[in-house]
N, C-alpha and C positions, 0 to 999 in steps of 0.2 A: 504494500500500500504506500501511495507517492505522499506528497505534502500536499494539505486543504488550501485550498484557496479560499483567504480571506473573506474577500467582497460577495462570493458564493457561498461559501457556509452563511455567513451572519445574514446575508439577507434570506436565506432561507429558514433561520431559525426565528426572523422578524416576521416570515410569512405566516411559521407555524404560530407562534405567539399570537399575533393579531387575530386568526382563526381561532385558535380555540379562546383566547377573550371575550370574544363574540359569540362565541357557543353558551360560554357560561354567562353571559347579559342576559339572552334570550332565555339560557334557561331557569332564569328567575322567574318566569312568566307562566312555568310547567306547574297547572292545576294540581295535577295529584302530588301534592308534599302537604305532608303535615305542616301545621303550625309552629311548631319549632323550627324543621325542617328551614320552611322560608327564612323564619329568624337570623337563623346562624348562618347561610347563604348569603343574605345583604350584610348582617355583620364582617362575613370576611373581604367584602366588598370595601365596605366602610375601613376599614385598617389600613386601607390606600391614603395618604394624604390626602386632603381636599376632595376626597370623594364622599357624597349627600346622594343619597339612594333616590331616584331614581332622574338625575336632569342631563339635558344633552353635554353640558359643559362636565358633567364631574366623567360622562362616557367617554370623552374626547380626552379628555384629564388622563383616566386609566388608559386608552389607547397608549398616550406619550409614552407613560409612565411603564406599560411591555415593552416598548419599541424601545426604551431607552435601556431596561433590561435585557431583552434578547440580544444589543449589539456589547452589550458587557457580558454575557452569557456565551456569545458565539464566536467573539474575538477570545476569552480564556480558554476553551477547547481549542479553536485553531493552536493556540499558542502554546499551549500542553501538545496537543499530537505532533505540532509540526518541532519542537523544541525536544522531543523524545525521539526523534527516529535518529538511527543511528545509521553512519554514509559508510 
């Protein structure tokens, strides 16, 4: 296995973040959960900085806030695999 590339890994790990962000918005909106259930769902939502359940700005807020994760996320794995292989 050769060395990752950068600009490809991380933005692929921005794709997958953003996608499943997205997954778990909508699925707040999943009828069959208990009452607790929803609780703790928007709670772990809420642990995000300046995120307030449910407005467009705190959505857009958590978007940044993976995107700015996944390229810190996806440059230390590049940087771990490609820092570990041995020539």
């Amino acid at each position: 296995m050769g060395r990752l590339s950068l600009f490809s890994y991380v933005w692929k790990c921005v794709a997958g973040m953003e996608i499943v962000y997205f997954l778990c918005i909508f699925g707040a909106f999943v009828l069959e959960r208990t009452a607790k259930g929803t609780e703790l769902h928007h709670t772990f939502f809420e642990t995000l900085p300046g995120f307030t359940w449910i407005s467009v700005g705190s959505v857009i807020l958590g978007a940044v806030y993976m995107f700015v994760f996944a390229v810190i996320f996806g440059s230390y794995m590049v940087w771990m695999h490609n820092s570990s292989i041995k020539e």
